[in-house]
N, C-alpha and C positions, 0 to 999 in steps of 0.2 A: 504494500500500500504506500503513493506515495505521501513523504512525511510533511510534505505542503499542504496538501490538499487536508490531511489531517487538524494541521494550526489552524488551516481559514476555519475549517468546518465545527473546529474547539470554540474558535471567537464566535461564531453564528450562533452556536449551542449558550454561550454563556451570556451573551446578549440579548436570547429569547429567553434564559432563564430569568436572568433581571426584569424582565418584562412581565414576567408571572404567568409566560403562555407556555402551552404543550405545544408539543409538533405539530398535531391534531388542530386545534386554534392557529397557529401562525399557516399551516398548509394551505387553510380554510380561507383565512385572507389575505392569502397569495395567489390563490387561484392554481394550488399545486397539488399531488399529493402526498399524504404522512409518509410515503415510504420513500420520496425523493428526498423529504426535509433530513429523516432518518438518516438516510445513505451520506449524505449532501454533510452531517453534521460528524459522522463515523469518517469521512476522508473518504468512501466509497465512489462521491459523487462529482463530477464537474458541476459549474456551473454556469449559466450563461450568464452575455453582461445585463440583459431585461429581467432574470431571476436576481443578479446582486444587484440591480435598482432598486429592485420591489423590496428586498431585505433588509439593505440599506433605511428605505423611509420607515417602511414598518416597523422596525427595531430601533429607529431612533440613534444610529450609527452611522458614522463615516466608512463609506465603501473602499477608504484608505486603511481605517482601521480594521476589518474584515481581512485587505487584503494582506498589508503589510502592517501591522502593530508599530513597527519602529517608524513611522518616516515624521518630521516633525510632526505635523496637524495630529495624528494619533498621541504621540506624547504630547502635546498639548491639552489634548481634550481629558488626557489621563490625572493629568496637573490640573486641571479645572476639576475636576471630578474630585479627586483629594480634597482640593482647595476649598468647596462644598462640605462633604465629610468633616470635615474640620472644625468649619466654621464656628458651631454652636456646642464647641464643646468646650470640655471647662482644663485645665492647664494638664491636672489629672488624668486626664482623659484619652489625651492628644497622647500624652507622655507611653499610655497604657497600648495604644492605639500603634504607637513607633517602635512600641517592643515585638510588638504580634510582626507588625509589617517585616522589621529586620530577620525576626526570627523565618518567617515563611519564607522569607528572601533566602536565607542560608538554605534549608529546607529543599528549595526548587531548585537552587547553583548544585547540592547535593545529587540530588535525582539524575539532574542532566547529567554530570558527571559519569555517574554508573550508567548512562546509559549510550 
C-alpha cells in the first residue's frame, strides 16, 4: 500500500473525525459511497481532484493540508488552531497542555523510528 496515499487518507479520517461524522454521513454529503470514503481513508483509494474539492469544503480543511500537512498554509492553520486551544485557558492549563503535546511529540519521533 502506498505510504502516501495512506497520510492523505489518515488526514481525511481525522478531519471527519473532528467533525463528528461517520463515513456513512460525510459519503452521504459527498455524493459518494461508504466504501470509497473507507478505502479512500485506509490509503486503498485514489482520489480525484472534484472528490478532494468536495472534502476539502465539507470538512472544513485546506486541500493543502489533506495533501501535504507540511507546506506553510497547513502549518499555519495548525498555529491558528493551537492558538484557539489556548486561548481560554488558565497559565495551569497551557503548562498541562505543553507536557501532553511534548510528551506525544516524543511518542510519535519514537514510533516513526521503529518503523
Amino acid at each position: 500500500m502506498d505510504s502516501f496515499l495512506q497520510e492523505v487518507g489518515g488526514r481525511v479520517k481525522e478531519a471527519r473525525v473532528r467533525k463528528h461524522l461517520s463515513q456513512a454521513q460525510l459519503a452521504e454529503m459527498l455524493g459518494l459511497s461508504s466504501r470509497y470514503i473507507s478505502n479512500l481513508e485506509t490509503g486503498k483509494q485514489n482520489m480525484s481532484i472534484t472528490a478532494l474539492a468536495k472534502i476539502s469544503d465539507v470538512l472544513e480543511v485546506s486541500a493543502d493540508w489533506i495533501l501535504r500537512n507540511n507546506t506553510q498554509d497547513a502549518l499555519e492553520i495548525t498555529a491558528d488552531e493551537l492558538r484557539e486551544l489556548l486561548a481560554d485557558c488558565t497559565p495551569a492549563e497551557r503548562m498541562g497542555i505543553m507536557r501532553v503535546a511534548q510528551e506525544t511529540k516524543k511518542a510519535l519521533k519514537s514510533k516513526k523510528h521503529e518503523s
